[in-house]
N, C-alpha and C positions, 0 to 999 in steps of 0.2 A: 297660980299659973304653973302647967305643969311643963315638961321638958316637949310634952307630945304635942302641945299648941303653939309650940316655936321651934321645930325642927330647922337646923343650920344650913341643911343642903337644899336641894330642886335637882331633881332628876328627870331625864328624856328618856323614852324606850323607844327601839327601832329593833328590826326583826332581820336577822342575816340574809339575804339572798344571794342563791348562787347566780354567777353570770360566766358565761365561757371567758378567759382568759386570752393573752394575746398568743400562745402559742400552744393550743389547745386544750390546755388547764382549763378548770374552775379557780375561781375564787369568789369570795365573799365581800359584798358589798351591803349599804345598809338601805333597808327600805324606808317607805315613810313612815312615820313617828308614830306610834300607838298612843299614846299621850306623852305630853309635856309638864313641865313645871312643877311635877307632884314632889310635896314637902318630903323629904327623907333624911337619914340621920346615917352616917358612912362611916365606919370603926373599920380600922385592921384585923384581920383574924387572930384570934389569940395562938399561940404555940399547938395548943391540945386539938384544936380544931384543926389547923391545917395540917396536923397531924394523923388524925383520925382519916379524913376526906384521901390525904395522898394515899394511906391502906387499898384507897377504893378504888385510885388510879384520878382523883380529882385534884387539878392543881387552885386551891383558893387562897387569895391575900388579904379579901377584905370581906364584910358583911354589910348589907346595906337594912336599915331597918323601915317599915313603914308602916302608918296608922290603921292600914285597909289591905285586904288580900288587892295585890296590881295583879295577880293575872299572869305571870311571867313564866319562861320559859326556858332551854338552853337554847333554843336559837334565837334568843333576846342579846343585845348589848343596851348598856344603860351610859349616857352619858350624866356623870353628875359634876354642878356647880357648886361651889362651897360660898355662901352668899358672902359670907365674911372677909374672906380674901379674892373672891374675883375670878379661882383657878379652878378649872374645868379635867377632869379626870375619865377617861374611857377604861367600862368594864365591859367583859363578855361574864354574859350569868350562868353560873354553874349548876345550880338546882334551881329548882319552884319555888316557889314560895311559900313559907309553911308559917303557921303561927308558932310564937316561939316563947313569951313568956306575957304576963300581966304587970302591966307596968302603973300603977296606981289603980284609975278605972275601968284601963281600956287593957287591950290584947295588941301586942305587935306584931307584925307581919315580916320574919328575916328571908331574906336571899343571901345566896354565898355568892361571891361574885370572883373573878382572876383580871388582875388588872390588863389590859390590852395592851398587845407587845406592837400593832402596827398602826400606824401612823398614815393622819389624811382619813379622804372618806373612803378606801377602800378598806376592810377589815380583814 
């Protein structure tokens, strides 16, 4: 059994929507769930990484890994659960989704992700 048929986390996608604001602003709220509960695997960025990305003007802190191209986007956040300890962490996705290495038989699929600075269901 390999690391890919028991992945730790479960992630939600939802997709930013603008809404007018209470005093004429926008802001960003989340829409309905593009899919739920998909197995995924959540690492911190390493130094080189979030290094490379801020050259680009990209703020990323973590990486999220997964079995299958999800489809994602920047105007995704990804709510992930960590099954293990119970605790729920909100990302806003910084790139697509790209395959990123071969992990015994399969291919993984990374997203860079920035942890979410706002709180509640407004984003």
């Amino acid at each position: 059994m390999s690391i890919l048929d028991a992945l730790p986390h479960r992630a939600t996608a939802y997709p930013r929507v603008r809404v007018p604001g209470q005093w004429g602003s926008g802001r960003d709220r989340r829409g309905d769930a593009v899919w739920t509960n998909k197995p995924c695997w959540q690492q911190t960025a390493g130094e080189a990484e979030v290094n490379r990305y801020a050259k680009r003007g990209i703020e990323v802190t973590d990486k999220i890994y997964f079995t299958e191209n999800v489809d994602l986007t920047e105007v995704h956040t990804l709510v992930v659960t960590n099954t293990l300890a119970g605790s729920t962490v909100d990302f806003d996705v910084k790139t697509r989704a790209v395959p990123d290495a071969s992990a015994g038989l399969g291919v993984v699929w990374r997203v860079m992700v920035s942890a979410a600075t706002d709180e509640g269901d407004d984003i």
